[in-house]
C-alpha positions in Angstrom: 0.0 0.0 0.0 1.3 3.6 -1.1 1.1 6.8 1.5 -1.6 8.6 1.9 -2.6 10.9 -0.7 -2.1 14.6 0.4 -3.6 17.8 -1.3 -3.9 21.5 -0.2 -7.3 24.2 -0.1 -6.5 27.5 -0.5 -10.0 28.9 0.8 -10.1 30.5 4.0 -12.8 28.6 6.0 -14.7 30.3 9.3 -15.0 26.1 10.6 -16.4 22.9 9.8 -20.1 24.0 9.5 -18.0 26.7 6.3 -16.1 23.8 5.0 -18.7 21.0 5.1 -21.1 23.9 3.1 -18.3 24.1 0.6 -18.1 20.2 0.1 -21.9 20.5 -0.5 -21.4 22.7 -3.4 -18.5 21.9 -5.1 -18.4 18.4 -5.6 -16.7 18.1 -8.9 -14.0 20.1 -7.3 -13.0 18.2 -4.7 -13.3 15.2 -7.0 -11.1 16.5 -8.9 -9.1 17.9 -6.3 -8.5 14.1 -4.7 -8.7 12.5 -7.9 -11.4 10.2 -7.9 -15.5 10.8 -9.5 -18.1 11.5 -6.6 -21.7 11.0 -7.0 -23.8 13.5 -6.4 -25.6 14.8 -3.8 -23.4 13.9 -0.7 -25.3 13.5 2.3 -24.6 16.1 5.2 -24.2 14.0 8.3 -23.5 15.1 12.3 -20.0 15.5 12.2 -19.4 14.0 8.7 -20.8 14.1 5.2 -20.6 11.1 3.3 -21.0 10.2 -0.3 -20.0 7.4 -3.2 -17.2 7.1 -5.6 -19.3 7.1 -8.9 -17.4 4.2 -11.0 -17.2 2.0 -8.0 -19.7 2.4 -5.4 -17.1 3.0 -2.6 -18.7 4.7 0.2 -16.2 8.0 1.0 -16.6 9.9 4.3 -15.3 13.4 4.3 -14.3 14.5 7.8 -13.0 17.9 9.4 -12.2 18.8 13.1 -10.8 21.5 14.7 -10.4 19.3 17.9 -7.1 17.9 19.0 -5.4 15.5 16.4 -5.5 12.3 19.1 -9.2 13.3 19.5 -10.2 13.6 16.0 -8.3 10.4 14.8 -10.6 8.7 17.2 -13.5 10.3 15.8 -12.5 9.3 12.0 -11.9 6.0 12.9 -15.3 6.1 14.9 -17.5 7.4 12.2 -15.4 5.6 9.3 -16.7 1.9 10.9 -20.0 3.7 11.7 -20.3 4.3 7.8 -18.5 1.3 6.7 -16.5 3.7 4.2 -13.4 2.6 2.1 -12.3 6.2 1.2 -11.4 8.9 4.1 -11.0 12.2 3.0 -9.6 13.9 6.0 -9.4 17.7 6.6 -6.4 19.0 8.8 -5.4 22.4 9.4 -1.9 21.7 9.0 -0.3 18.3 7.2 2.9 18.2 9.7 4.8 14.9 10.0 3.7 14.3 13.4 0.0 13.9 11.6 0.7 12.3 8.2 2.3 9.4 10.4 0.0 7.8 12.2 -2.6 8.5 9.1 -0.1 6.7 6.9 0.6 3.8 9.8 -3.4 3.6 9.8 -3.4 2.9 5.9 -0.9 0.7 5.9 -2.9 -1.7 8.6 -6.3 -1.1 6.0 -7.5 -3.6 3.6 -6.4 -3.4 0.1 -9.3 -1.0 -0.7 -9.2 1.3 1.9 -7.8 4.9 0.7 -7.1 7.8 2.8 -6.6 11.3 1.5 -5.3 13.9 3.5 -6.2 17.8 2.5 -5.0 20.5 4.6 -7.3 23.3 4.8 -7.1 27.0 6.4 -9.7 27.6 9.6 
């Protein structure tokens, strides 16, 4: 299994609620952005949104929080079994080493079909 997939937003966002209304709107952007087709409409979810990869049928969950990075990976991994998904787009406010290795220890221990994505966004 590779690393995770990284890629950077360059919008300002005032928090999750911002960022999660963004994802609503401008879903051929992030597609595009990550690099894989998402069906549209995602579904807005507490805490979450999730949606499907269009060629496959792979549930993705998108997931933001401003919480502390132990606490948040907890949550991902929480809501990720809670939505049986097989792509993670995670939303960080910054993509330091001390972040991108436990996300790419965590994709290393996945199945085969599990992909995570890691985007780092401005709060």
């Amino acid at each position: 299994m590779t690393e995770v997939k990284t890629f950077k937003m360059e919008q300002k966002f005032s928090g999750t609620e911002d960022l999660y209304r963004y994802l609503l709107k401008n879903v051929e952007f992030i597609g595009k952005s990550i690099g894989i087709q998402i069906q549209k409409p995602l579904k807005d979810r507490p805490f979450c949104i999730t949606g499907k990869e269009k060629i496959t049928g792979r549930n993705i969950l998108f997931f933001a929080s401003k919480s502390e990075f132990p606490e948040s990976l907890g949550e991902l991994i929480t809501l990720a079994g809670a939505f049986d998904v097989d792509i993670i787009v995670l939303f960080l406010p910054e993509m330091s080493r001390s972040y991108l290795e436990p996300i790419n220890w965590l994709q290393k221990i996945c199945n085969d079909d599990t992909e995570i994505i890691v985007g780092e966004v401005n709060f």
